[in-house]
C-alpha positions as CSV (number, residue, x, y, z in Angstrom):
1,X,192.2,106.4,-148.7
2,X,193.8,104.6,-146.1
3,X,194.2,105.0,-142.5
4,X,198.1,106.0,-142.7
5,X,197.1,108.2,-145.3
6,X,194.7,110.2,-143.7
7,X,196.7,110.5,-140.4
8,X,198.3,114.0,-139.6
9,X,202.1,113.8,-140.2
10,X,202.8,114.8,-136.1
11,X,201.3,111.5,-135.9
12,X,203.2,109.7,-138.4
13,X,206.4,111.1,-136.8
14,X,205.3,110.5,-132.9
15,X,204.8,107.1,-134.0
16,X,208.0,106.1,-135.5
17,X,209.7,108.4,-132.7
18,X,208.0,105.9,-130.2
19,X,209.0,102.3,-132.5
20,X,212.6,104.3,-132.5
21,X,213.0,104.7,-128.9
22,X,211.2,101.1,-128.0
23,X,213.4,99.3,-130.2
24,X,216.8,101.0,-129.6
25,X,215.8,100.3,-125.2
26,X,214.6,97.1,-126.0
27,X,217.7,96.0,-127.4
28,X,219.8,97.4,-125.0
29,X,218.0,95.8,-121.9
30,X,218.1,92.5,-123.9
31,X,222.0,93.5,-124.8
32,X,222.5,93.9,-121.1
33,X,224.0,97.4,-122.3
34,X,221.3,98.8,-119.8
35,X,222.1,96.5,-116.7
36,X,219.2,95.4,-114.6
37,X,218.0,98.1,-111.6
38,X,219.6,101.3,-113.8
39,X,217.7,104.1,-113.6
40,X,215.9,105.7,-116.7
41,X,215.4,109.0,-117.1
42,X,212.6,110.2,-119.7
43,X,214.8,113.9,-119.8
44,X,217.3,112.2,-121.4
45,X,216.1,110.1,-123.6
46,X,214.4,113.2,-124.8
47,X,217.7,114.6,-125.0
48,X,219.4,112.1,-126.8
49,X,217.1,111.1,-129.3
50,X,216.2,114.7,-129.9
51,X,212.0,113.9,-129.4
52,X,209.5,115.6,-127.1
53,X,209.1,113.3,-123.7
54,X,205.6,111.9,-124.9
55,X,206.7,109.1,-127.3
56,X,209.8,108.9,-124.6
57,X,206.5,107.9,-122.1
58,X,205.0,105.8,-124.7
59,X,207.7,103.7,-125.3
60,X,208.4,102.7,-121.4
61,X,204.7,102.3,-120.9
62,X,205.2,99.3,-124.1
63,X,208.2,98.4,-122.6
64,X,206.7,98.2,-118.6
65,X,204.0,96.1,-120.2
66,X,207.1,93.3,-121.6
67,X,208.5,93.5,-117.7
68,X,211.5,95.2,-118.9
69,X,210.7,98.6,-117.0
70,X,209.5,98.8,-113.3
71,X,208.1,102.3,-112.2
72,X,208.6,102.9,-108.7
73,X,205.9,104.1,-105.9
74,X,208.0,107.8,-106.6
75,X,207.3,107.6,-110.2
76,X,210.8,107.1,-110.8
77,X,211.6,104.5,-113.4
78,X,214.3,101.8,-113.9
79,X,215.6,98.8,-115.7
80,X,213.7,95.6,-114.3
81,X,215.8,93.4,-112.4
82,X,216.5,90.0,-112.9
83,X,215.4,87.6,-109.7
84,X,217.8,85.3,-109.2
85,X,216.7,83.8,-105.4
86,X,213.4,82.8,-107.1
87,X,215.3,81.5,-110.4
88,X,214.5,78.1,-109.6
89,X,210.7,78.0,-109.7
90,X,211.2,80.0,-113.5
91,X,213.1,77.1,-114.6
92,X,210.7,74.5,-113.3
93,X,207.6,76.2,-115.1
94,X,209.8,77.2,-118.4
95,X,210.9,73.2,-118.1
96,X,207.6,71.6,-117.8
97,X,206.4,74.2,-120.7
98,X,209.1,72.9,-123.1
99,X,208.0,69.1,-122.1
100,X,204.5,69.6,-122.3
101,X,204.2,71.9,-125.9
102,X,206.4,69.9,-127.9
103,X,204.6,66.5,-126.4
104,X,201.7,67.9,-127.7
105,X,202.6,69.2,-130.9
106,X,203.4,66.0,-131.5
107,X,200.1,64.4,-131.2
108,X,197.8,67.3,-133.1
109,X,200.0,69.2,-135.2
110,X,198.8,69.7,-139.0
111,X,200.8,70.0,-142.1
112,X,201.1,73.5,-142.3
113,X,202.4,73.6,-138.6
114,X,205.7,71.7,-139.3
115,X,205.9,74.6,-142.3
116,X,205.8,77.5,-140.3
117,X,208.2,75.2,-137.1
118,X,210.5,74.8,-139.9
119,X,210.7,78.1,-141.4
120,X,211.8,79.2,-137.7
121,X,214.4,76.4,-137.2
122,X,215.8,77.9,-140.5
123,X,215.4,81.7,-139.1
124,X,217.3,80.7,-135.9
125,X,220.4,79.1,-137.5
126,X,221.0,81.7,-139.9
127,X,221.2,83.9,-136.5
128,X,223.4,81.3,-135.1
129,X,225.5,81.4,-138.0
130,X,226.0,85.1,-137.8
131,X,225.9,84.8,-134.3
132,X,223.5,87.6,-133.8
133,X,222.7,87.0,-130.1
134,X,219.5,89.0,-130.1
135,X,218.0,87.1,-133.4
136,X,219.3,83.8,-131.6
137,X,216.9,85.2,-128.6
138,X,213.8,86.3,-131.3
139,X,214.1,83.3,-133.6
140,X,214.1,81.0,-130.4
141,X,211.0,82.1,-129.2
142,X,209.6,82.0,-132.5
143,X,210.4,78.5,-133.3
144,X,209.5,77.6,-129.5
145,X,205.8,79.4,-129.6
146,X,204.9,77.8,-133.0
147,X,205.4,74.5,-131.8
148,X,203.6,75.3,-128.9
149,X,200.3,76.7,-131.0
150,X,201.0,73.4,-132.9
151,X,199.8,71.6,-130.0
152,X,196.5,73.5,-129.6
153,X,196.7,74.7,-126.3
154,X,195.9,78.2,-126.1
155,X,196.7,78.1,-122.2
156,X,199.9,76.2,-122.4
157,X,200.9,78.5,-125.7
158,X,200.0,82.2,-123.4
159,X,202.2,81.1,-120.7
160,X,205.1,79.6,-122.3
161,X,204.7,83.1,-124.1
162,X,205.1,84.7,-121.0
163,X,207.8,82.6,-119.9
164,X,210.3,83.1,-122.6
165,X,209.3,86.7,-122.6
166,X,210.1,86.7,-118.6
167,X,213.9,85.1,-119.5
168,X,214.6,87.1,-122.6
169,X,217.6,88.5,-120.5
170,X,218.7,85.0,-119.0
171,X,218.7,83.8,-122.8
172,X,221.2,86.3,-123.7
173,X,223.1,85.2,-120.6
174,X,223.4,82.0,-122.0
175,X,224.5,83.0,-125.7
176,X,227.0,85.6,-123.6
177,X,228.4,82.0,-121.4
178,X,229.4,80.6,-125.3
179,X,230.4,84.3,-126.7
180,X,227.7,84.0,-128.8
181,X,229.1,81.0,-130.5
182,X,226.3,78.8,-129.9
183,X,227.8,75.1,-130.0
184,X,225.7,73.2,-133.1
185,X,224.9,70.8,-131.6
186,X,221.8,72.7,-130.0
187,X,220.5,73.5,-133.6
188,X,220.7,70.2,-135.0
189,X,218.6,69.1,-131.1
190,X,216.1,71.3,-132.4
191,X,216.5,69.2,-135.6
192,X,215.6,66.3,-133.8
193,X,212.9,68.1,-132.4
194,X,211.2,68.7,-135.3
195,X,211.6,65.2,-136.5
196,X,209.8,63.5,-133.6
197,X,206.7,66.2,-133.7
198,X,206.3,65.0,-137.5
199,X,206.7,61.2,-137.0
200,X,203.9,62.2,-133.9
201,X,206.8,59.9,-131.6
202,X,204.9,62.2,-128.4
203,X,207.3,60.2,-125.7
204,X,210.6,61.1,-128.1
205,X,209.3,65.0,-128.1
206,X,208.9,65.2,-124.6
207,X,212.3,63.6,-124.1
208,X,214.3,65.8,-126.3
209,X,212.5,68.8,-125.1
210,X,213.3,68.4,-122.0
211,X,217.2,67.3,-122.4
212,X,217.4,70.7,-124.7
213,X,215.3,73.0,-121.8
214,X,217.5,71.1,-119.0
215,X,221.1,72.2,-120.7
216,X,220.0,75.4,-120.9
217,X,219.0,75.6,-117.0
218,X,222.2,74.1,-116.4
219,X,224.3,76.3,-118.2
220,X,222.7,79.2,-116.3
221,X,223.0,77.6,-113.0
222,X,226.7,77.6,-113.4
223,X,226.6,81.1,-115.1
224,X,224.6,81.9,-111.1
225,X,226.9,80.4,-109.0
226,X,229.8,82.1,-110.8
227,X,228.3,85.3,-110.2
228,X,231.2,87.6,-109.9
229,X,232.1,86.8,-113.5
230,X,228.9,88.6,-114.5
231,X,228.7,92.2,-115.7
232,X,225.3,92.7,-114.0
233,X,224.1,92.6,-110.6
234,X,222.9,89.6,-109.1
């Protein structure tokens, strides 16, 4: 008998009442549709998803540990905000991250690596095809954090982990800046990605990694100094 089978069914339900409410928030802080700094209030969400307040808890404790929630000192709770004044030392660590994974994907990446890399580029175009932004932001990662276990540095591969998890929000700042019609030309860069991590050219991969980190920074950087034009708060 298995372990799912031999749970109570409160369980079961408290679960999936807790992978309902994490997945609905999460989207909606990626979304933006829950701005950085608003407030969230577990009587609510017990309200409006029509659950007891402990998979409510749950849910924000999994979501605190992505740095999407902040709890304040008075145990009230809110939507993380975004910091922008220290944006610039972000982009330098996600910039160097980019550089340094794919260079080294290219020099001990196996077989089965470009496989898996592949299977991702694929993943993220459909999305880009059906211009999905949060898919775009999932299937980016993916493709990003398999190239970066490709170049078998656990260390580099936890914190560019941590890094693209930090500027989930930022990504979908950049999808919003092309109305989620993301120009093809970034696919077919991570096209050419791919093709310098399999002919092992390291100096090519660190090259095109970090044109396709840098137009990204760029992009945002504009998106900052036009500030008023967002719909969050800077």
């Amino acid at each position: 008998m298995t372990e799912s089978e031999t749970s109570a069914p409160g369980e079961r339900r408290r679960g999936s009442g807790v992978k309902l409410v994490y997945d609905v928030l999460r989207d909606e802080i990626l979304d933006l549709v829950l701005p950085p700094g608003s407030p969230v209030d577990e009587v609510q969400l017990a309200e409006r998803f029509g659950m007891s307040r402990t998979p409510i808890r749950e849910a924000l404790v999994r979501l605190s540990g992505e740095g999407l929630i902040d709890t304040l000192p008075n145990r009230s709770t809110m939507v993380a905000s975004i910091d922008f004044l220290n944006m610039h030392t972000y982009f330098d660590a996600l910039v160097l991250m980019y550089r340094v994974t794919t260079q080294l994907a290219a020099k001990y990446h196996r077989p089965e690596d470009l496989v898996t890399i592949c299977e991702h580029q694929a993943a993220f175009s459909r999305a880009v095809g059906a211009q999905d932004a949060l898919a775009m932001i999932a299937t980016n990662a993916d493709f990003h954090l398999a190239i970066a276990e490709a170049g078998r540095n656990a260390y580099f591969t936890a914190l560019f982990k941590r890094l693209l998890d930090e500027g989930r929000r930022i990504l979908r700042l950049y999808y919003q800046s092309y109305e989620d019609r993301l120009p093809r030309r970034f696919v077919e860069e991570h096209d050419e990605i791919i093709a310098a991590i399999e002919a092992r050219d390291e100096a090519a991969a660190e090259k095109l990694s970090r044109e396709h980190a840098r137009q990204i920074v760029l992009q945002v950087q504009k998106l900052m100094v036009r500030g008023d034009s967002l719909d969050i708060r800077l």
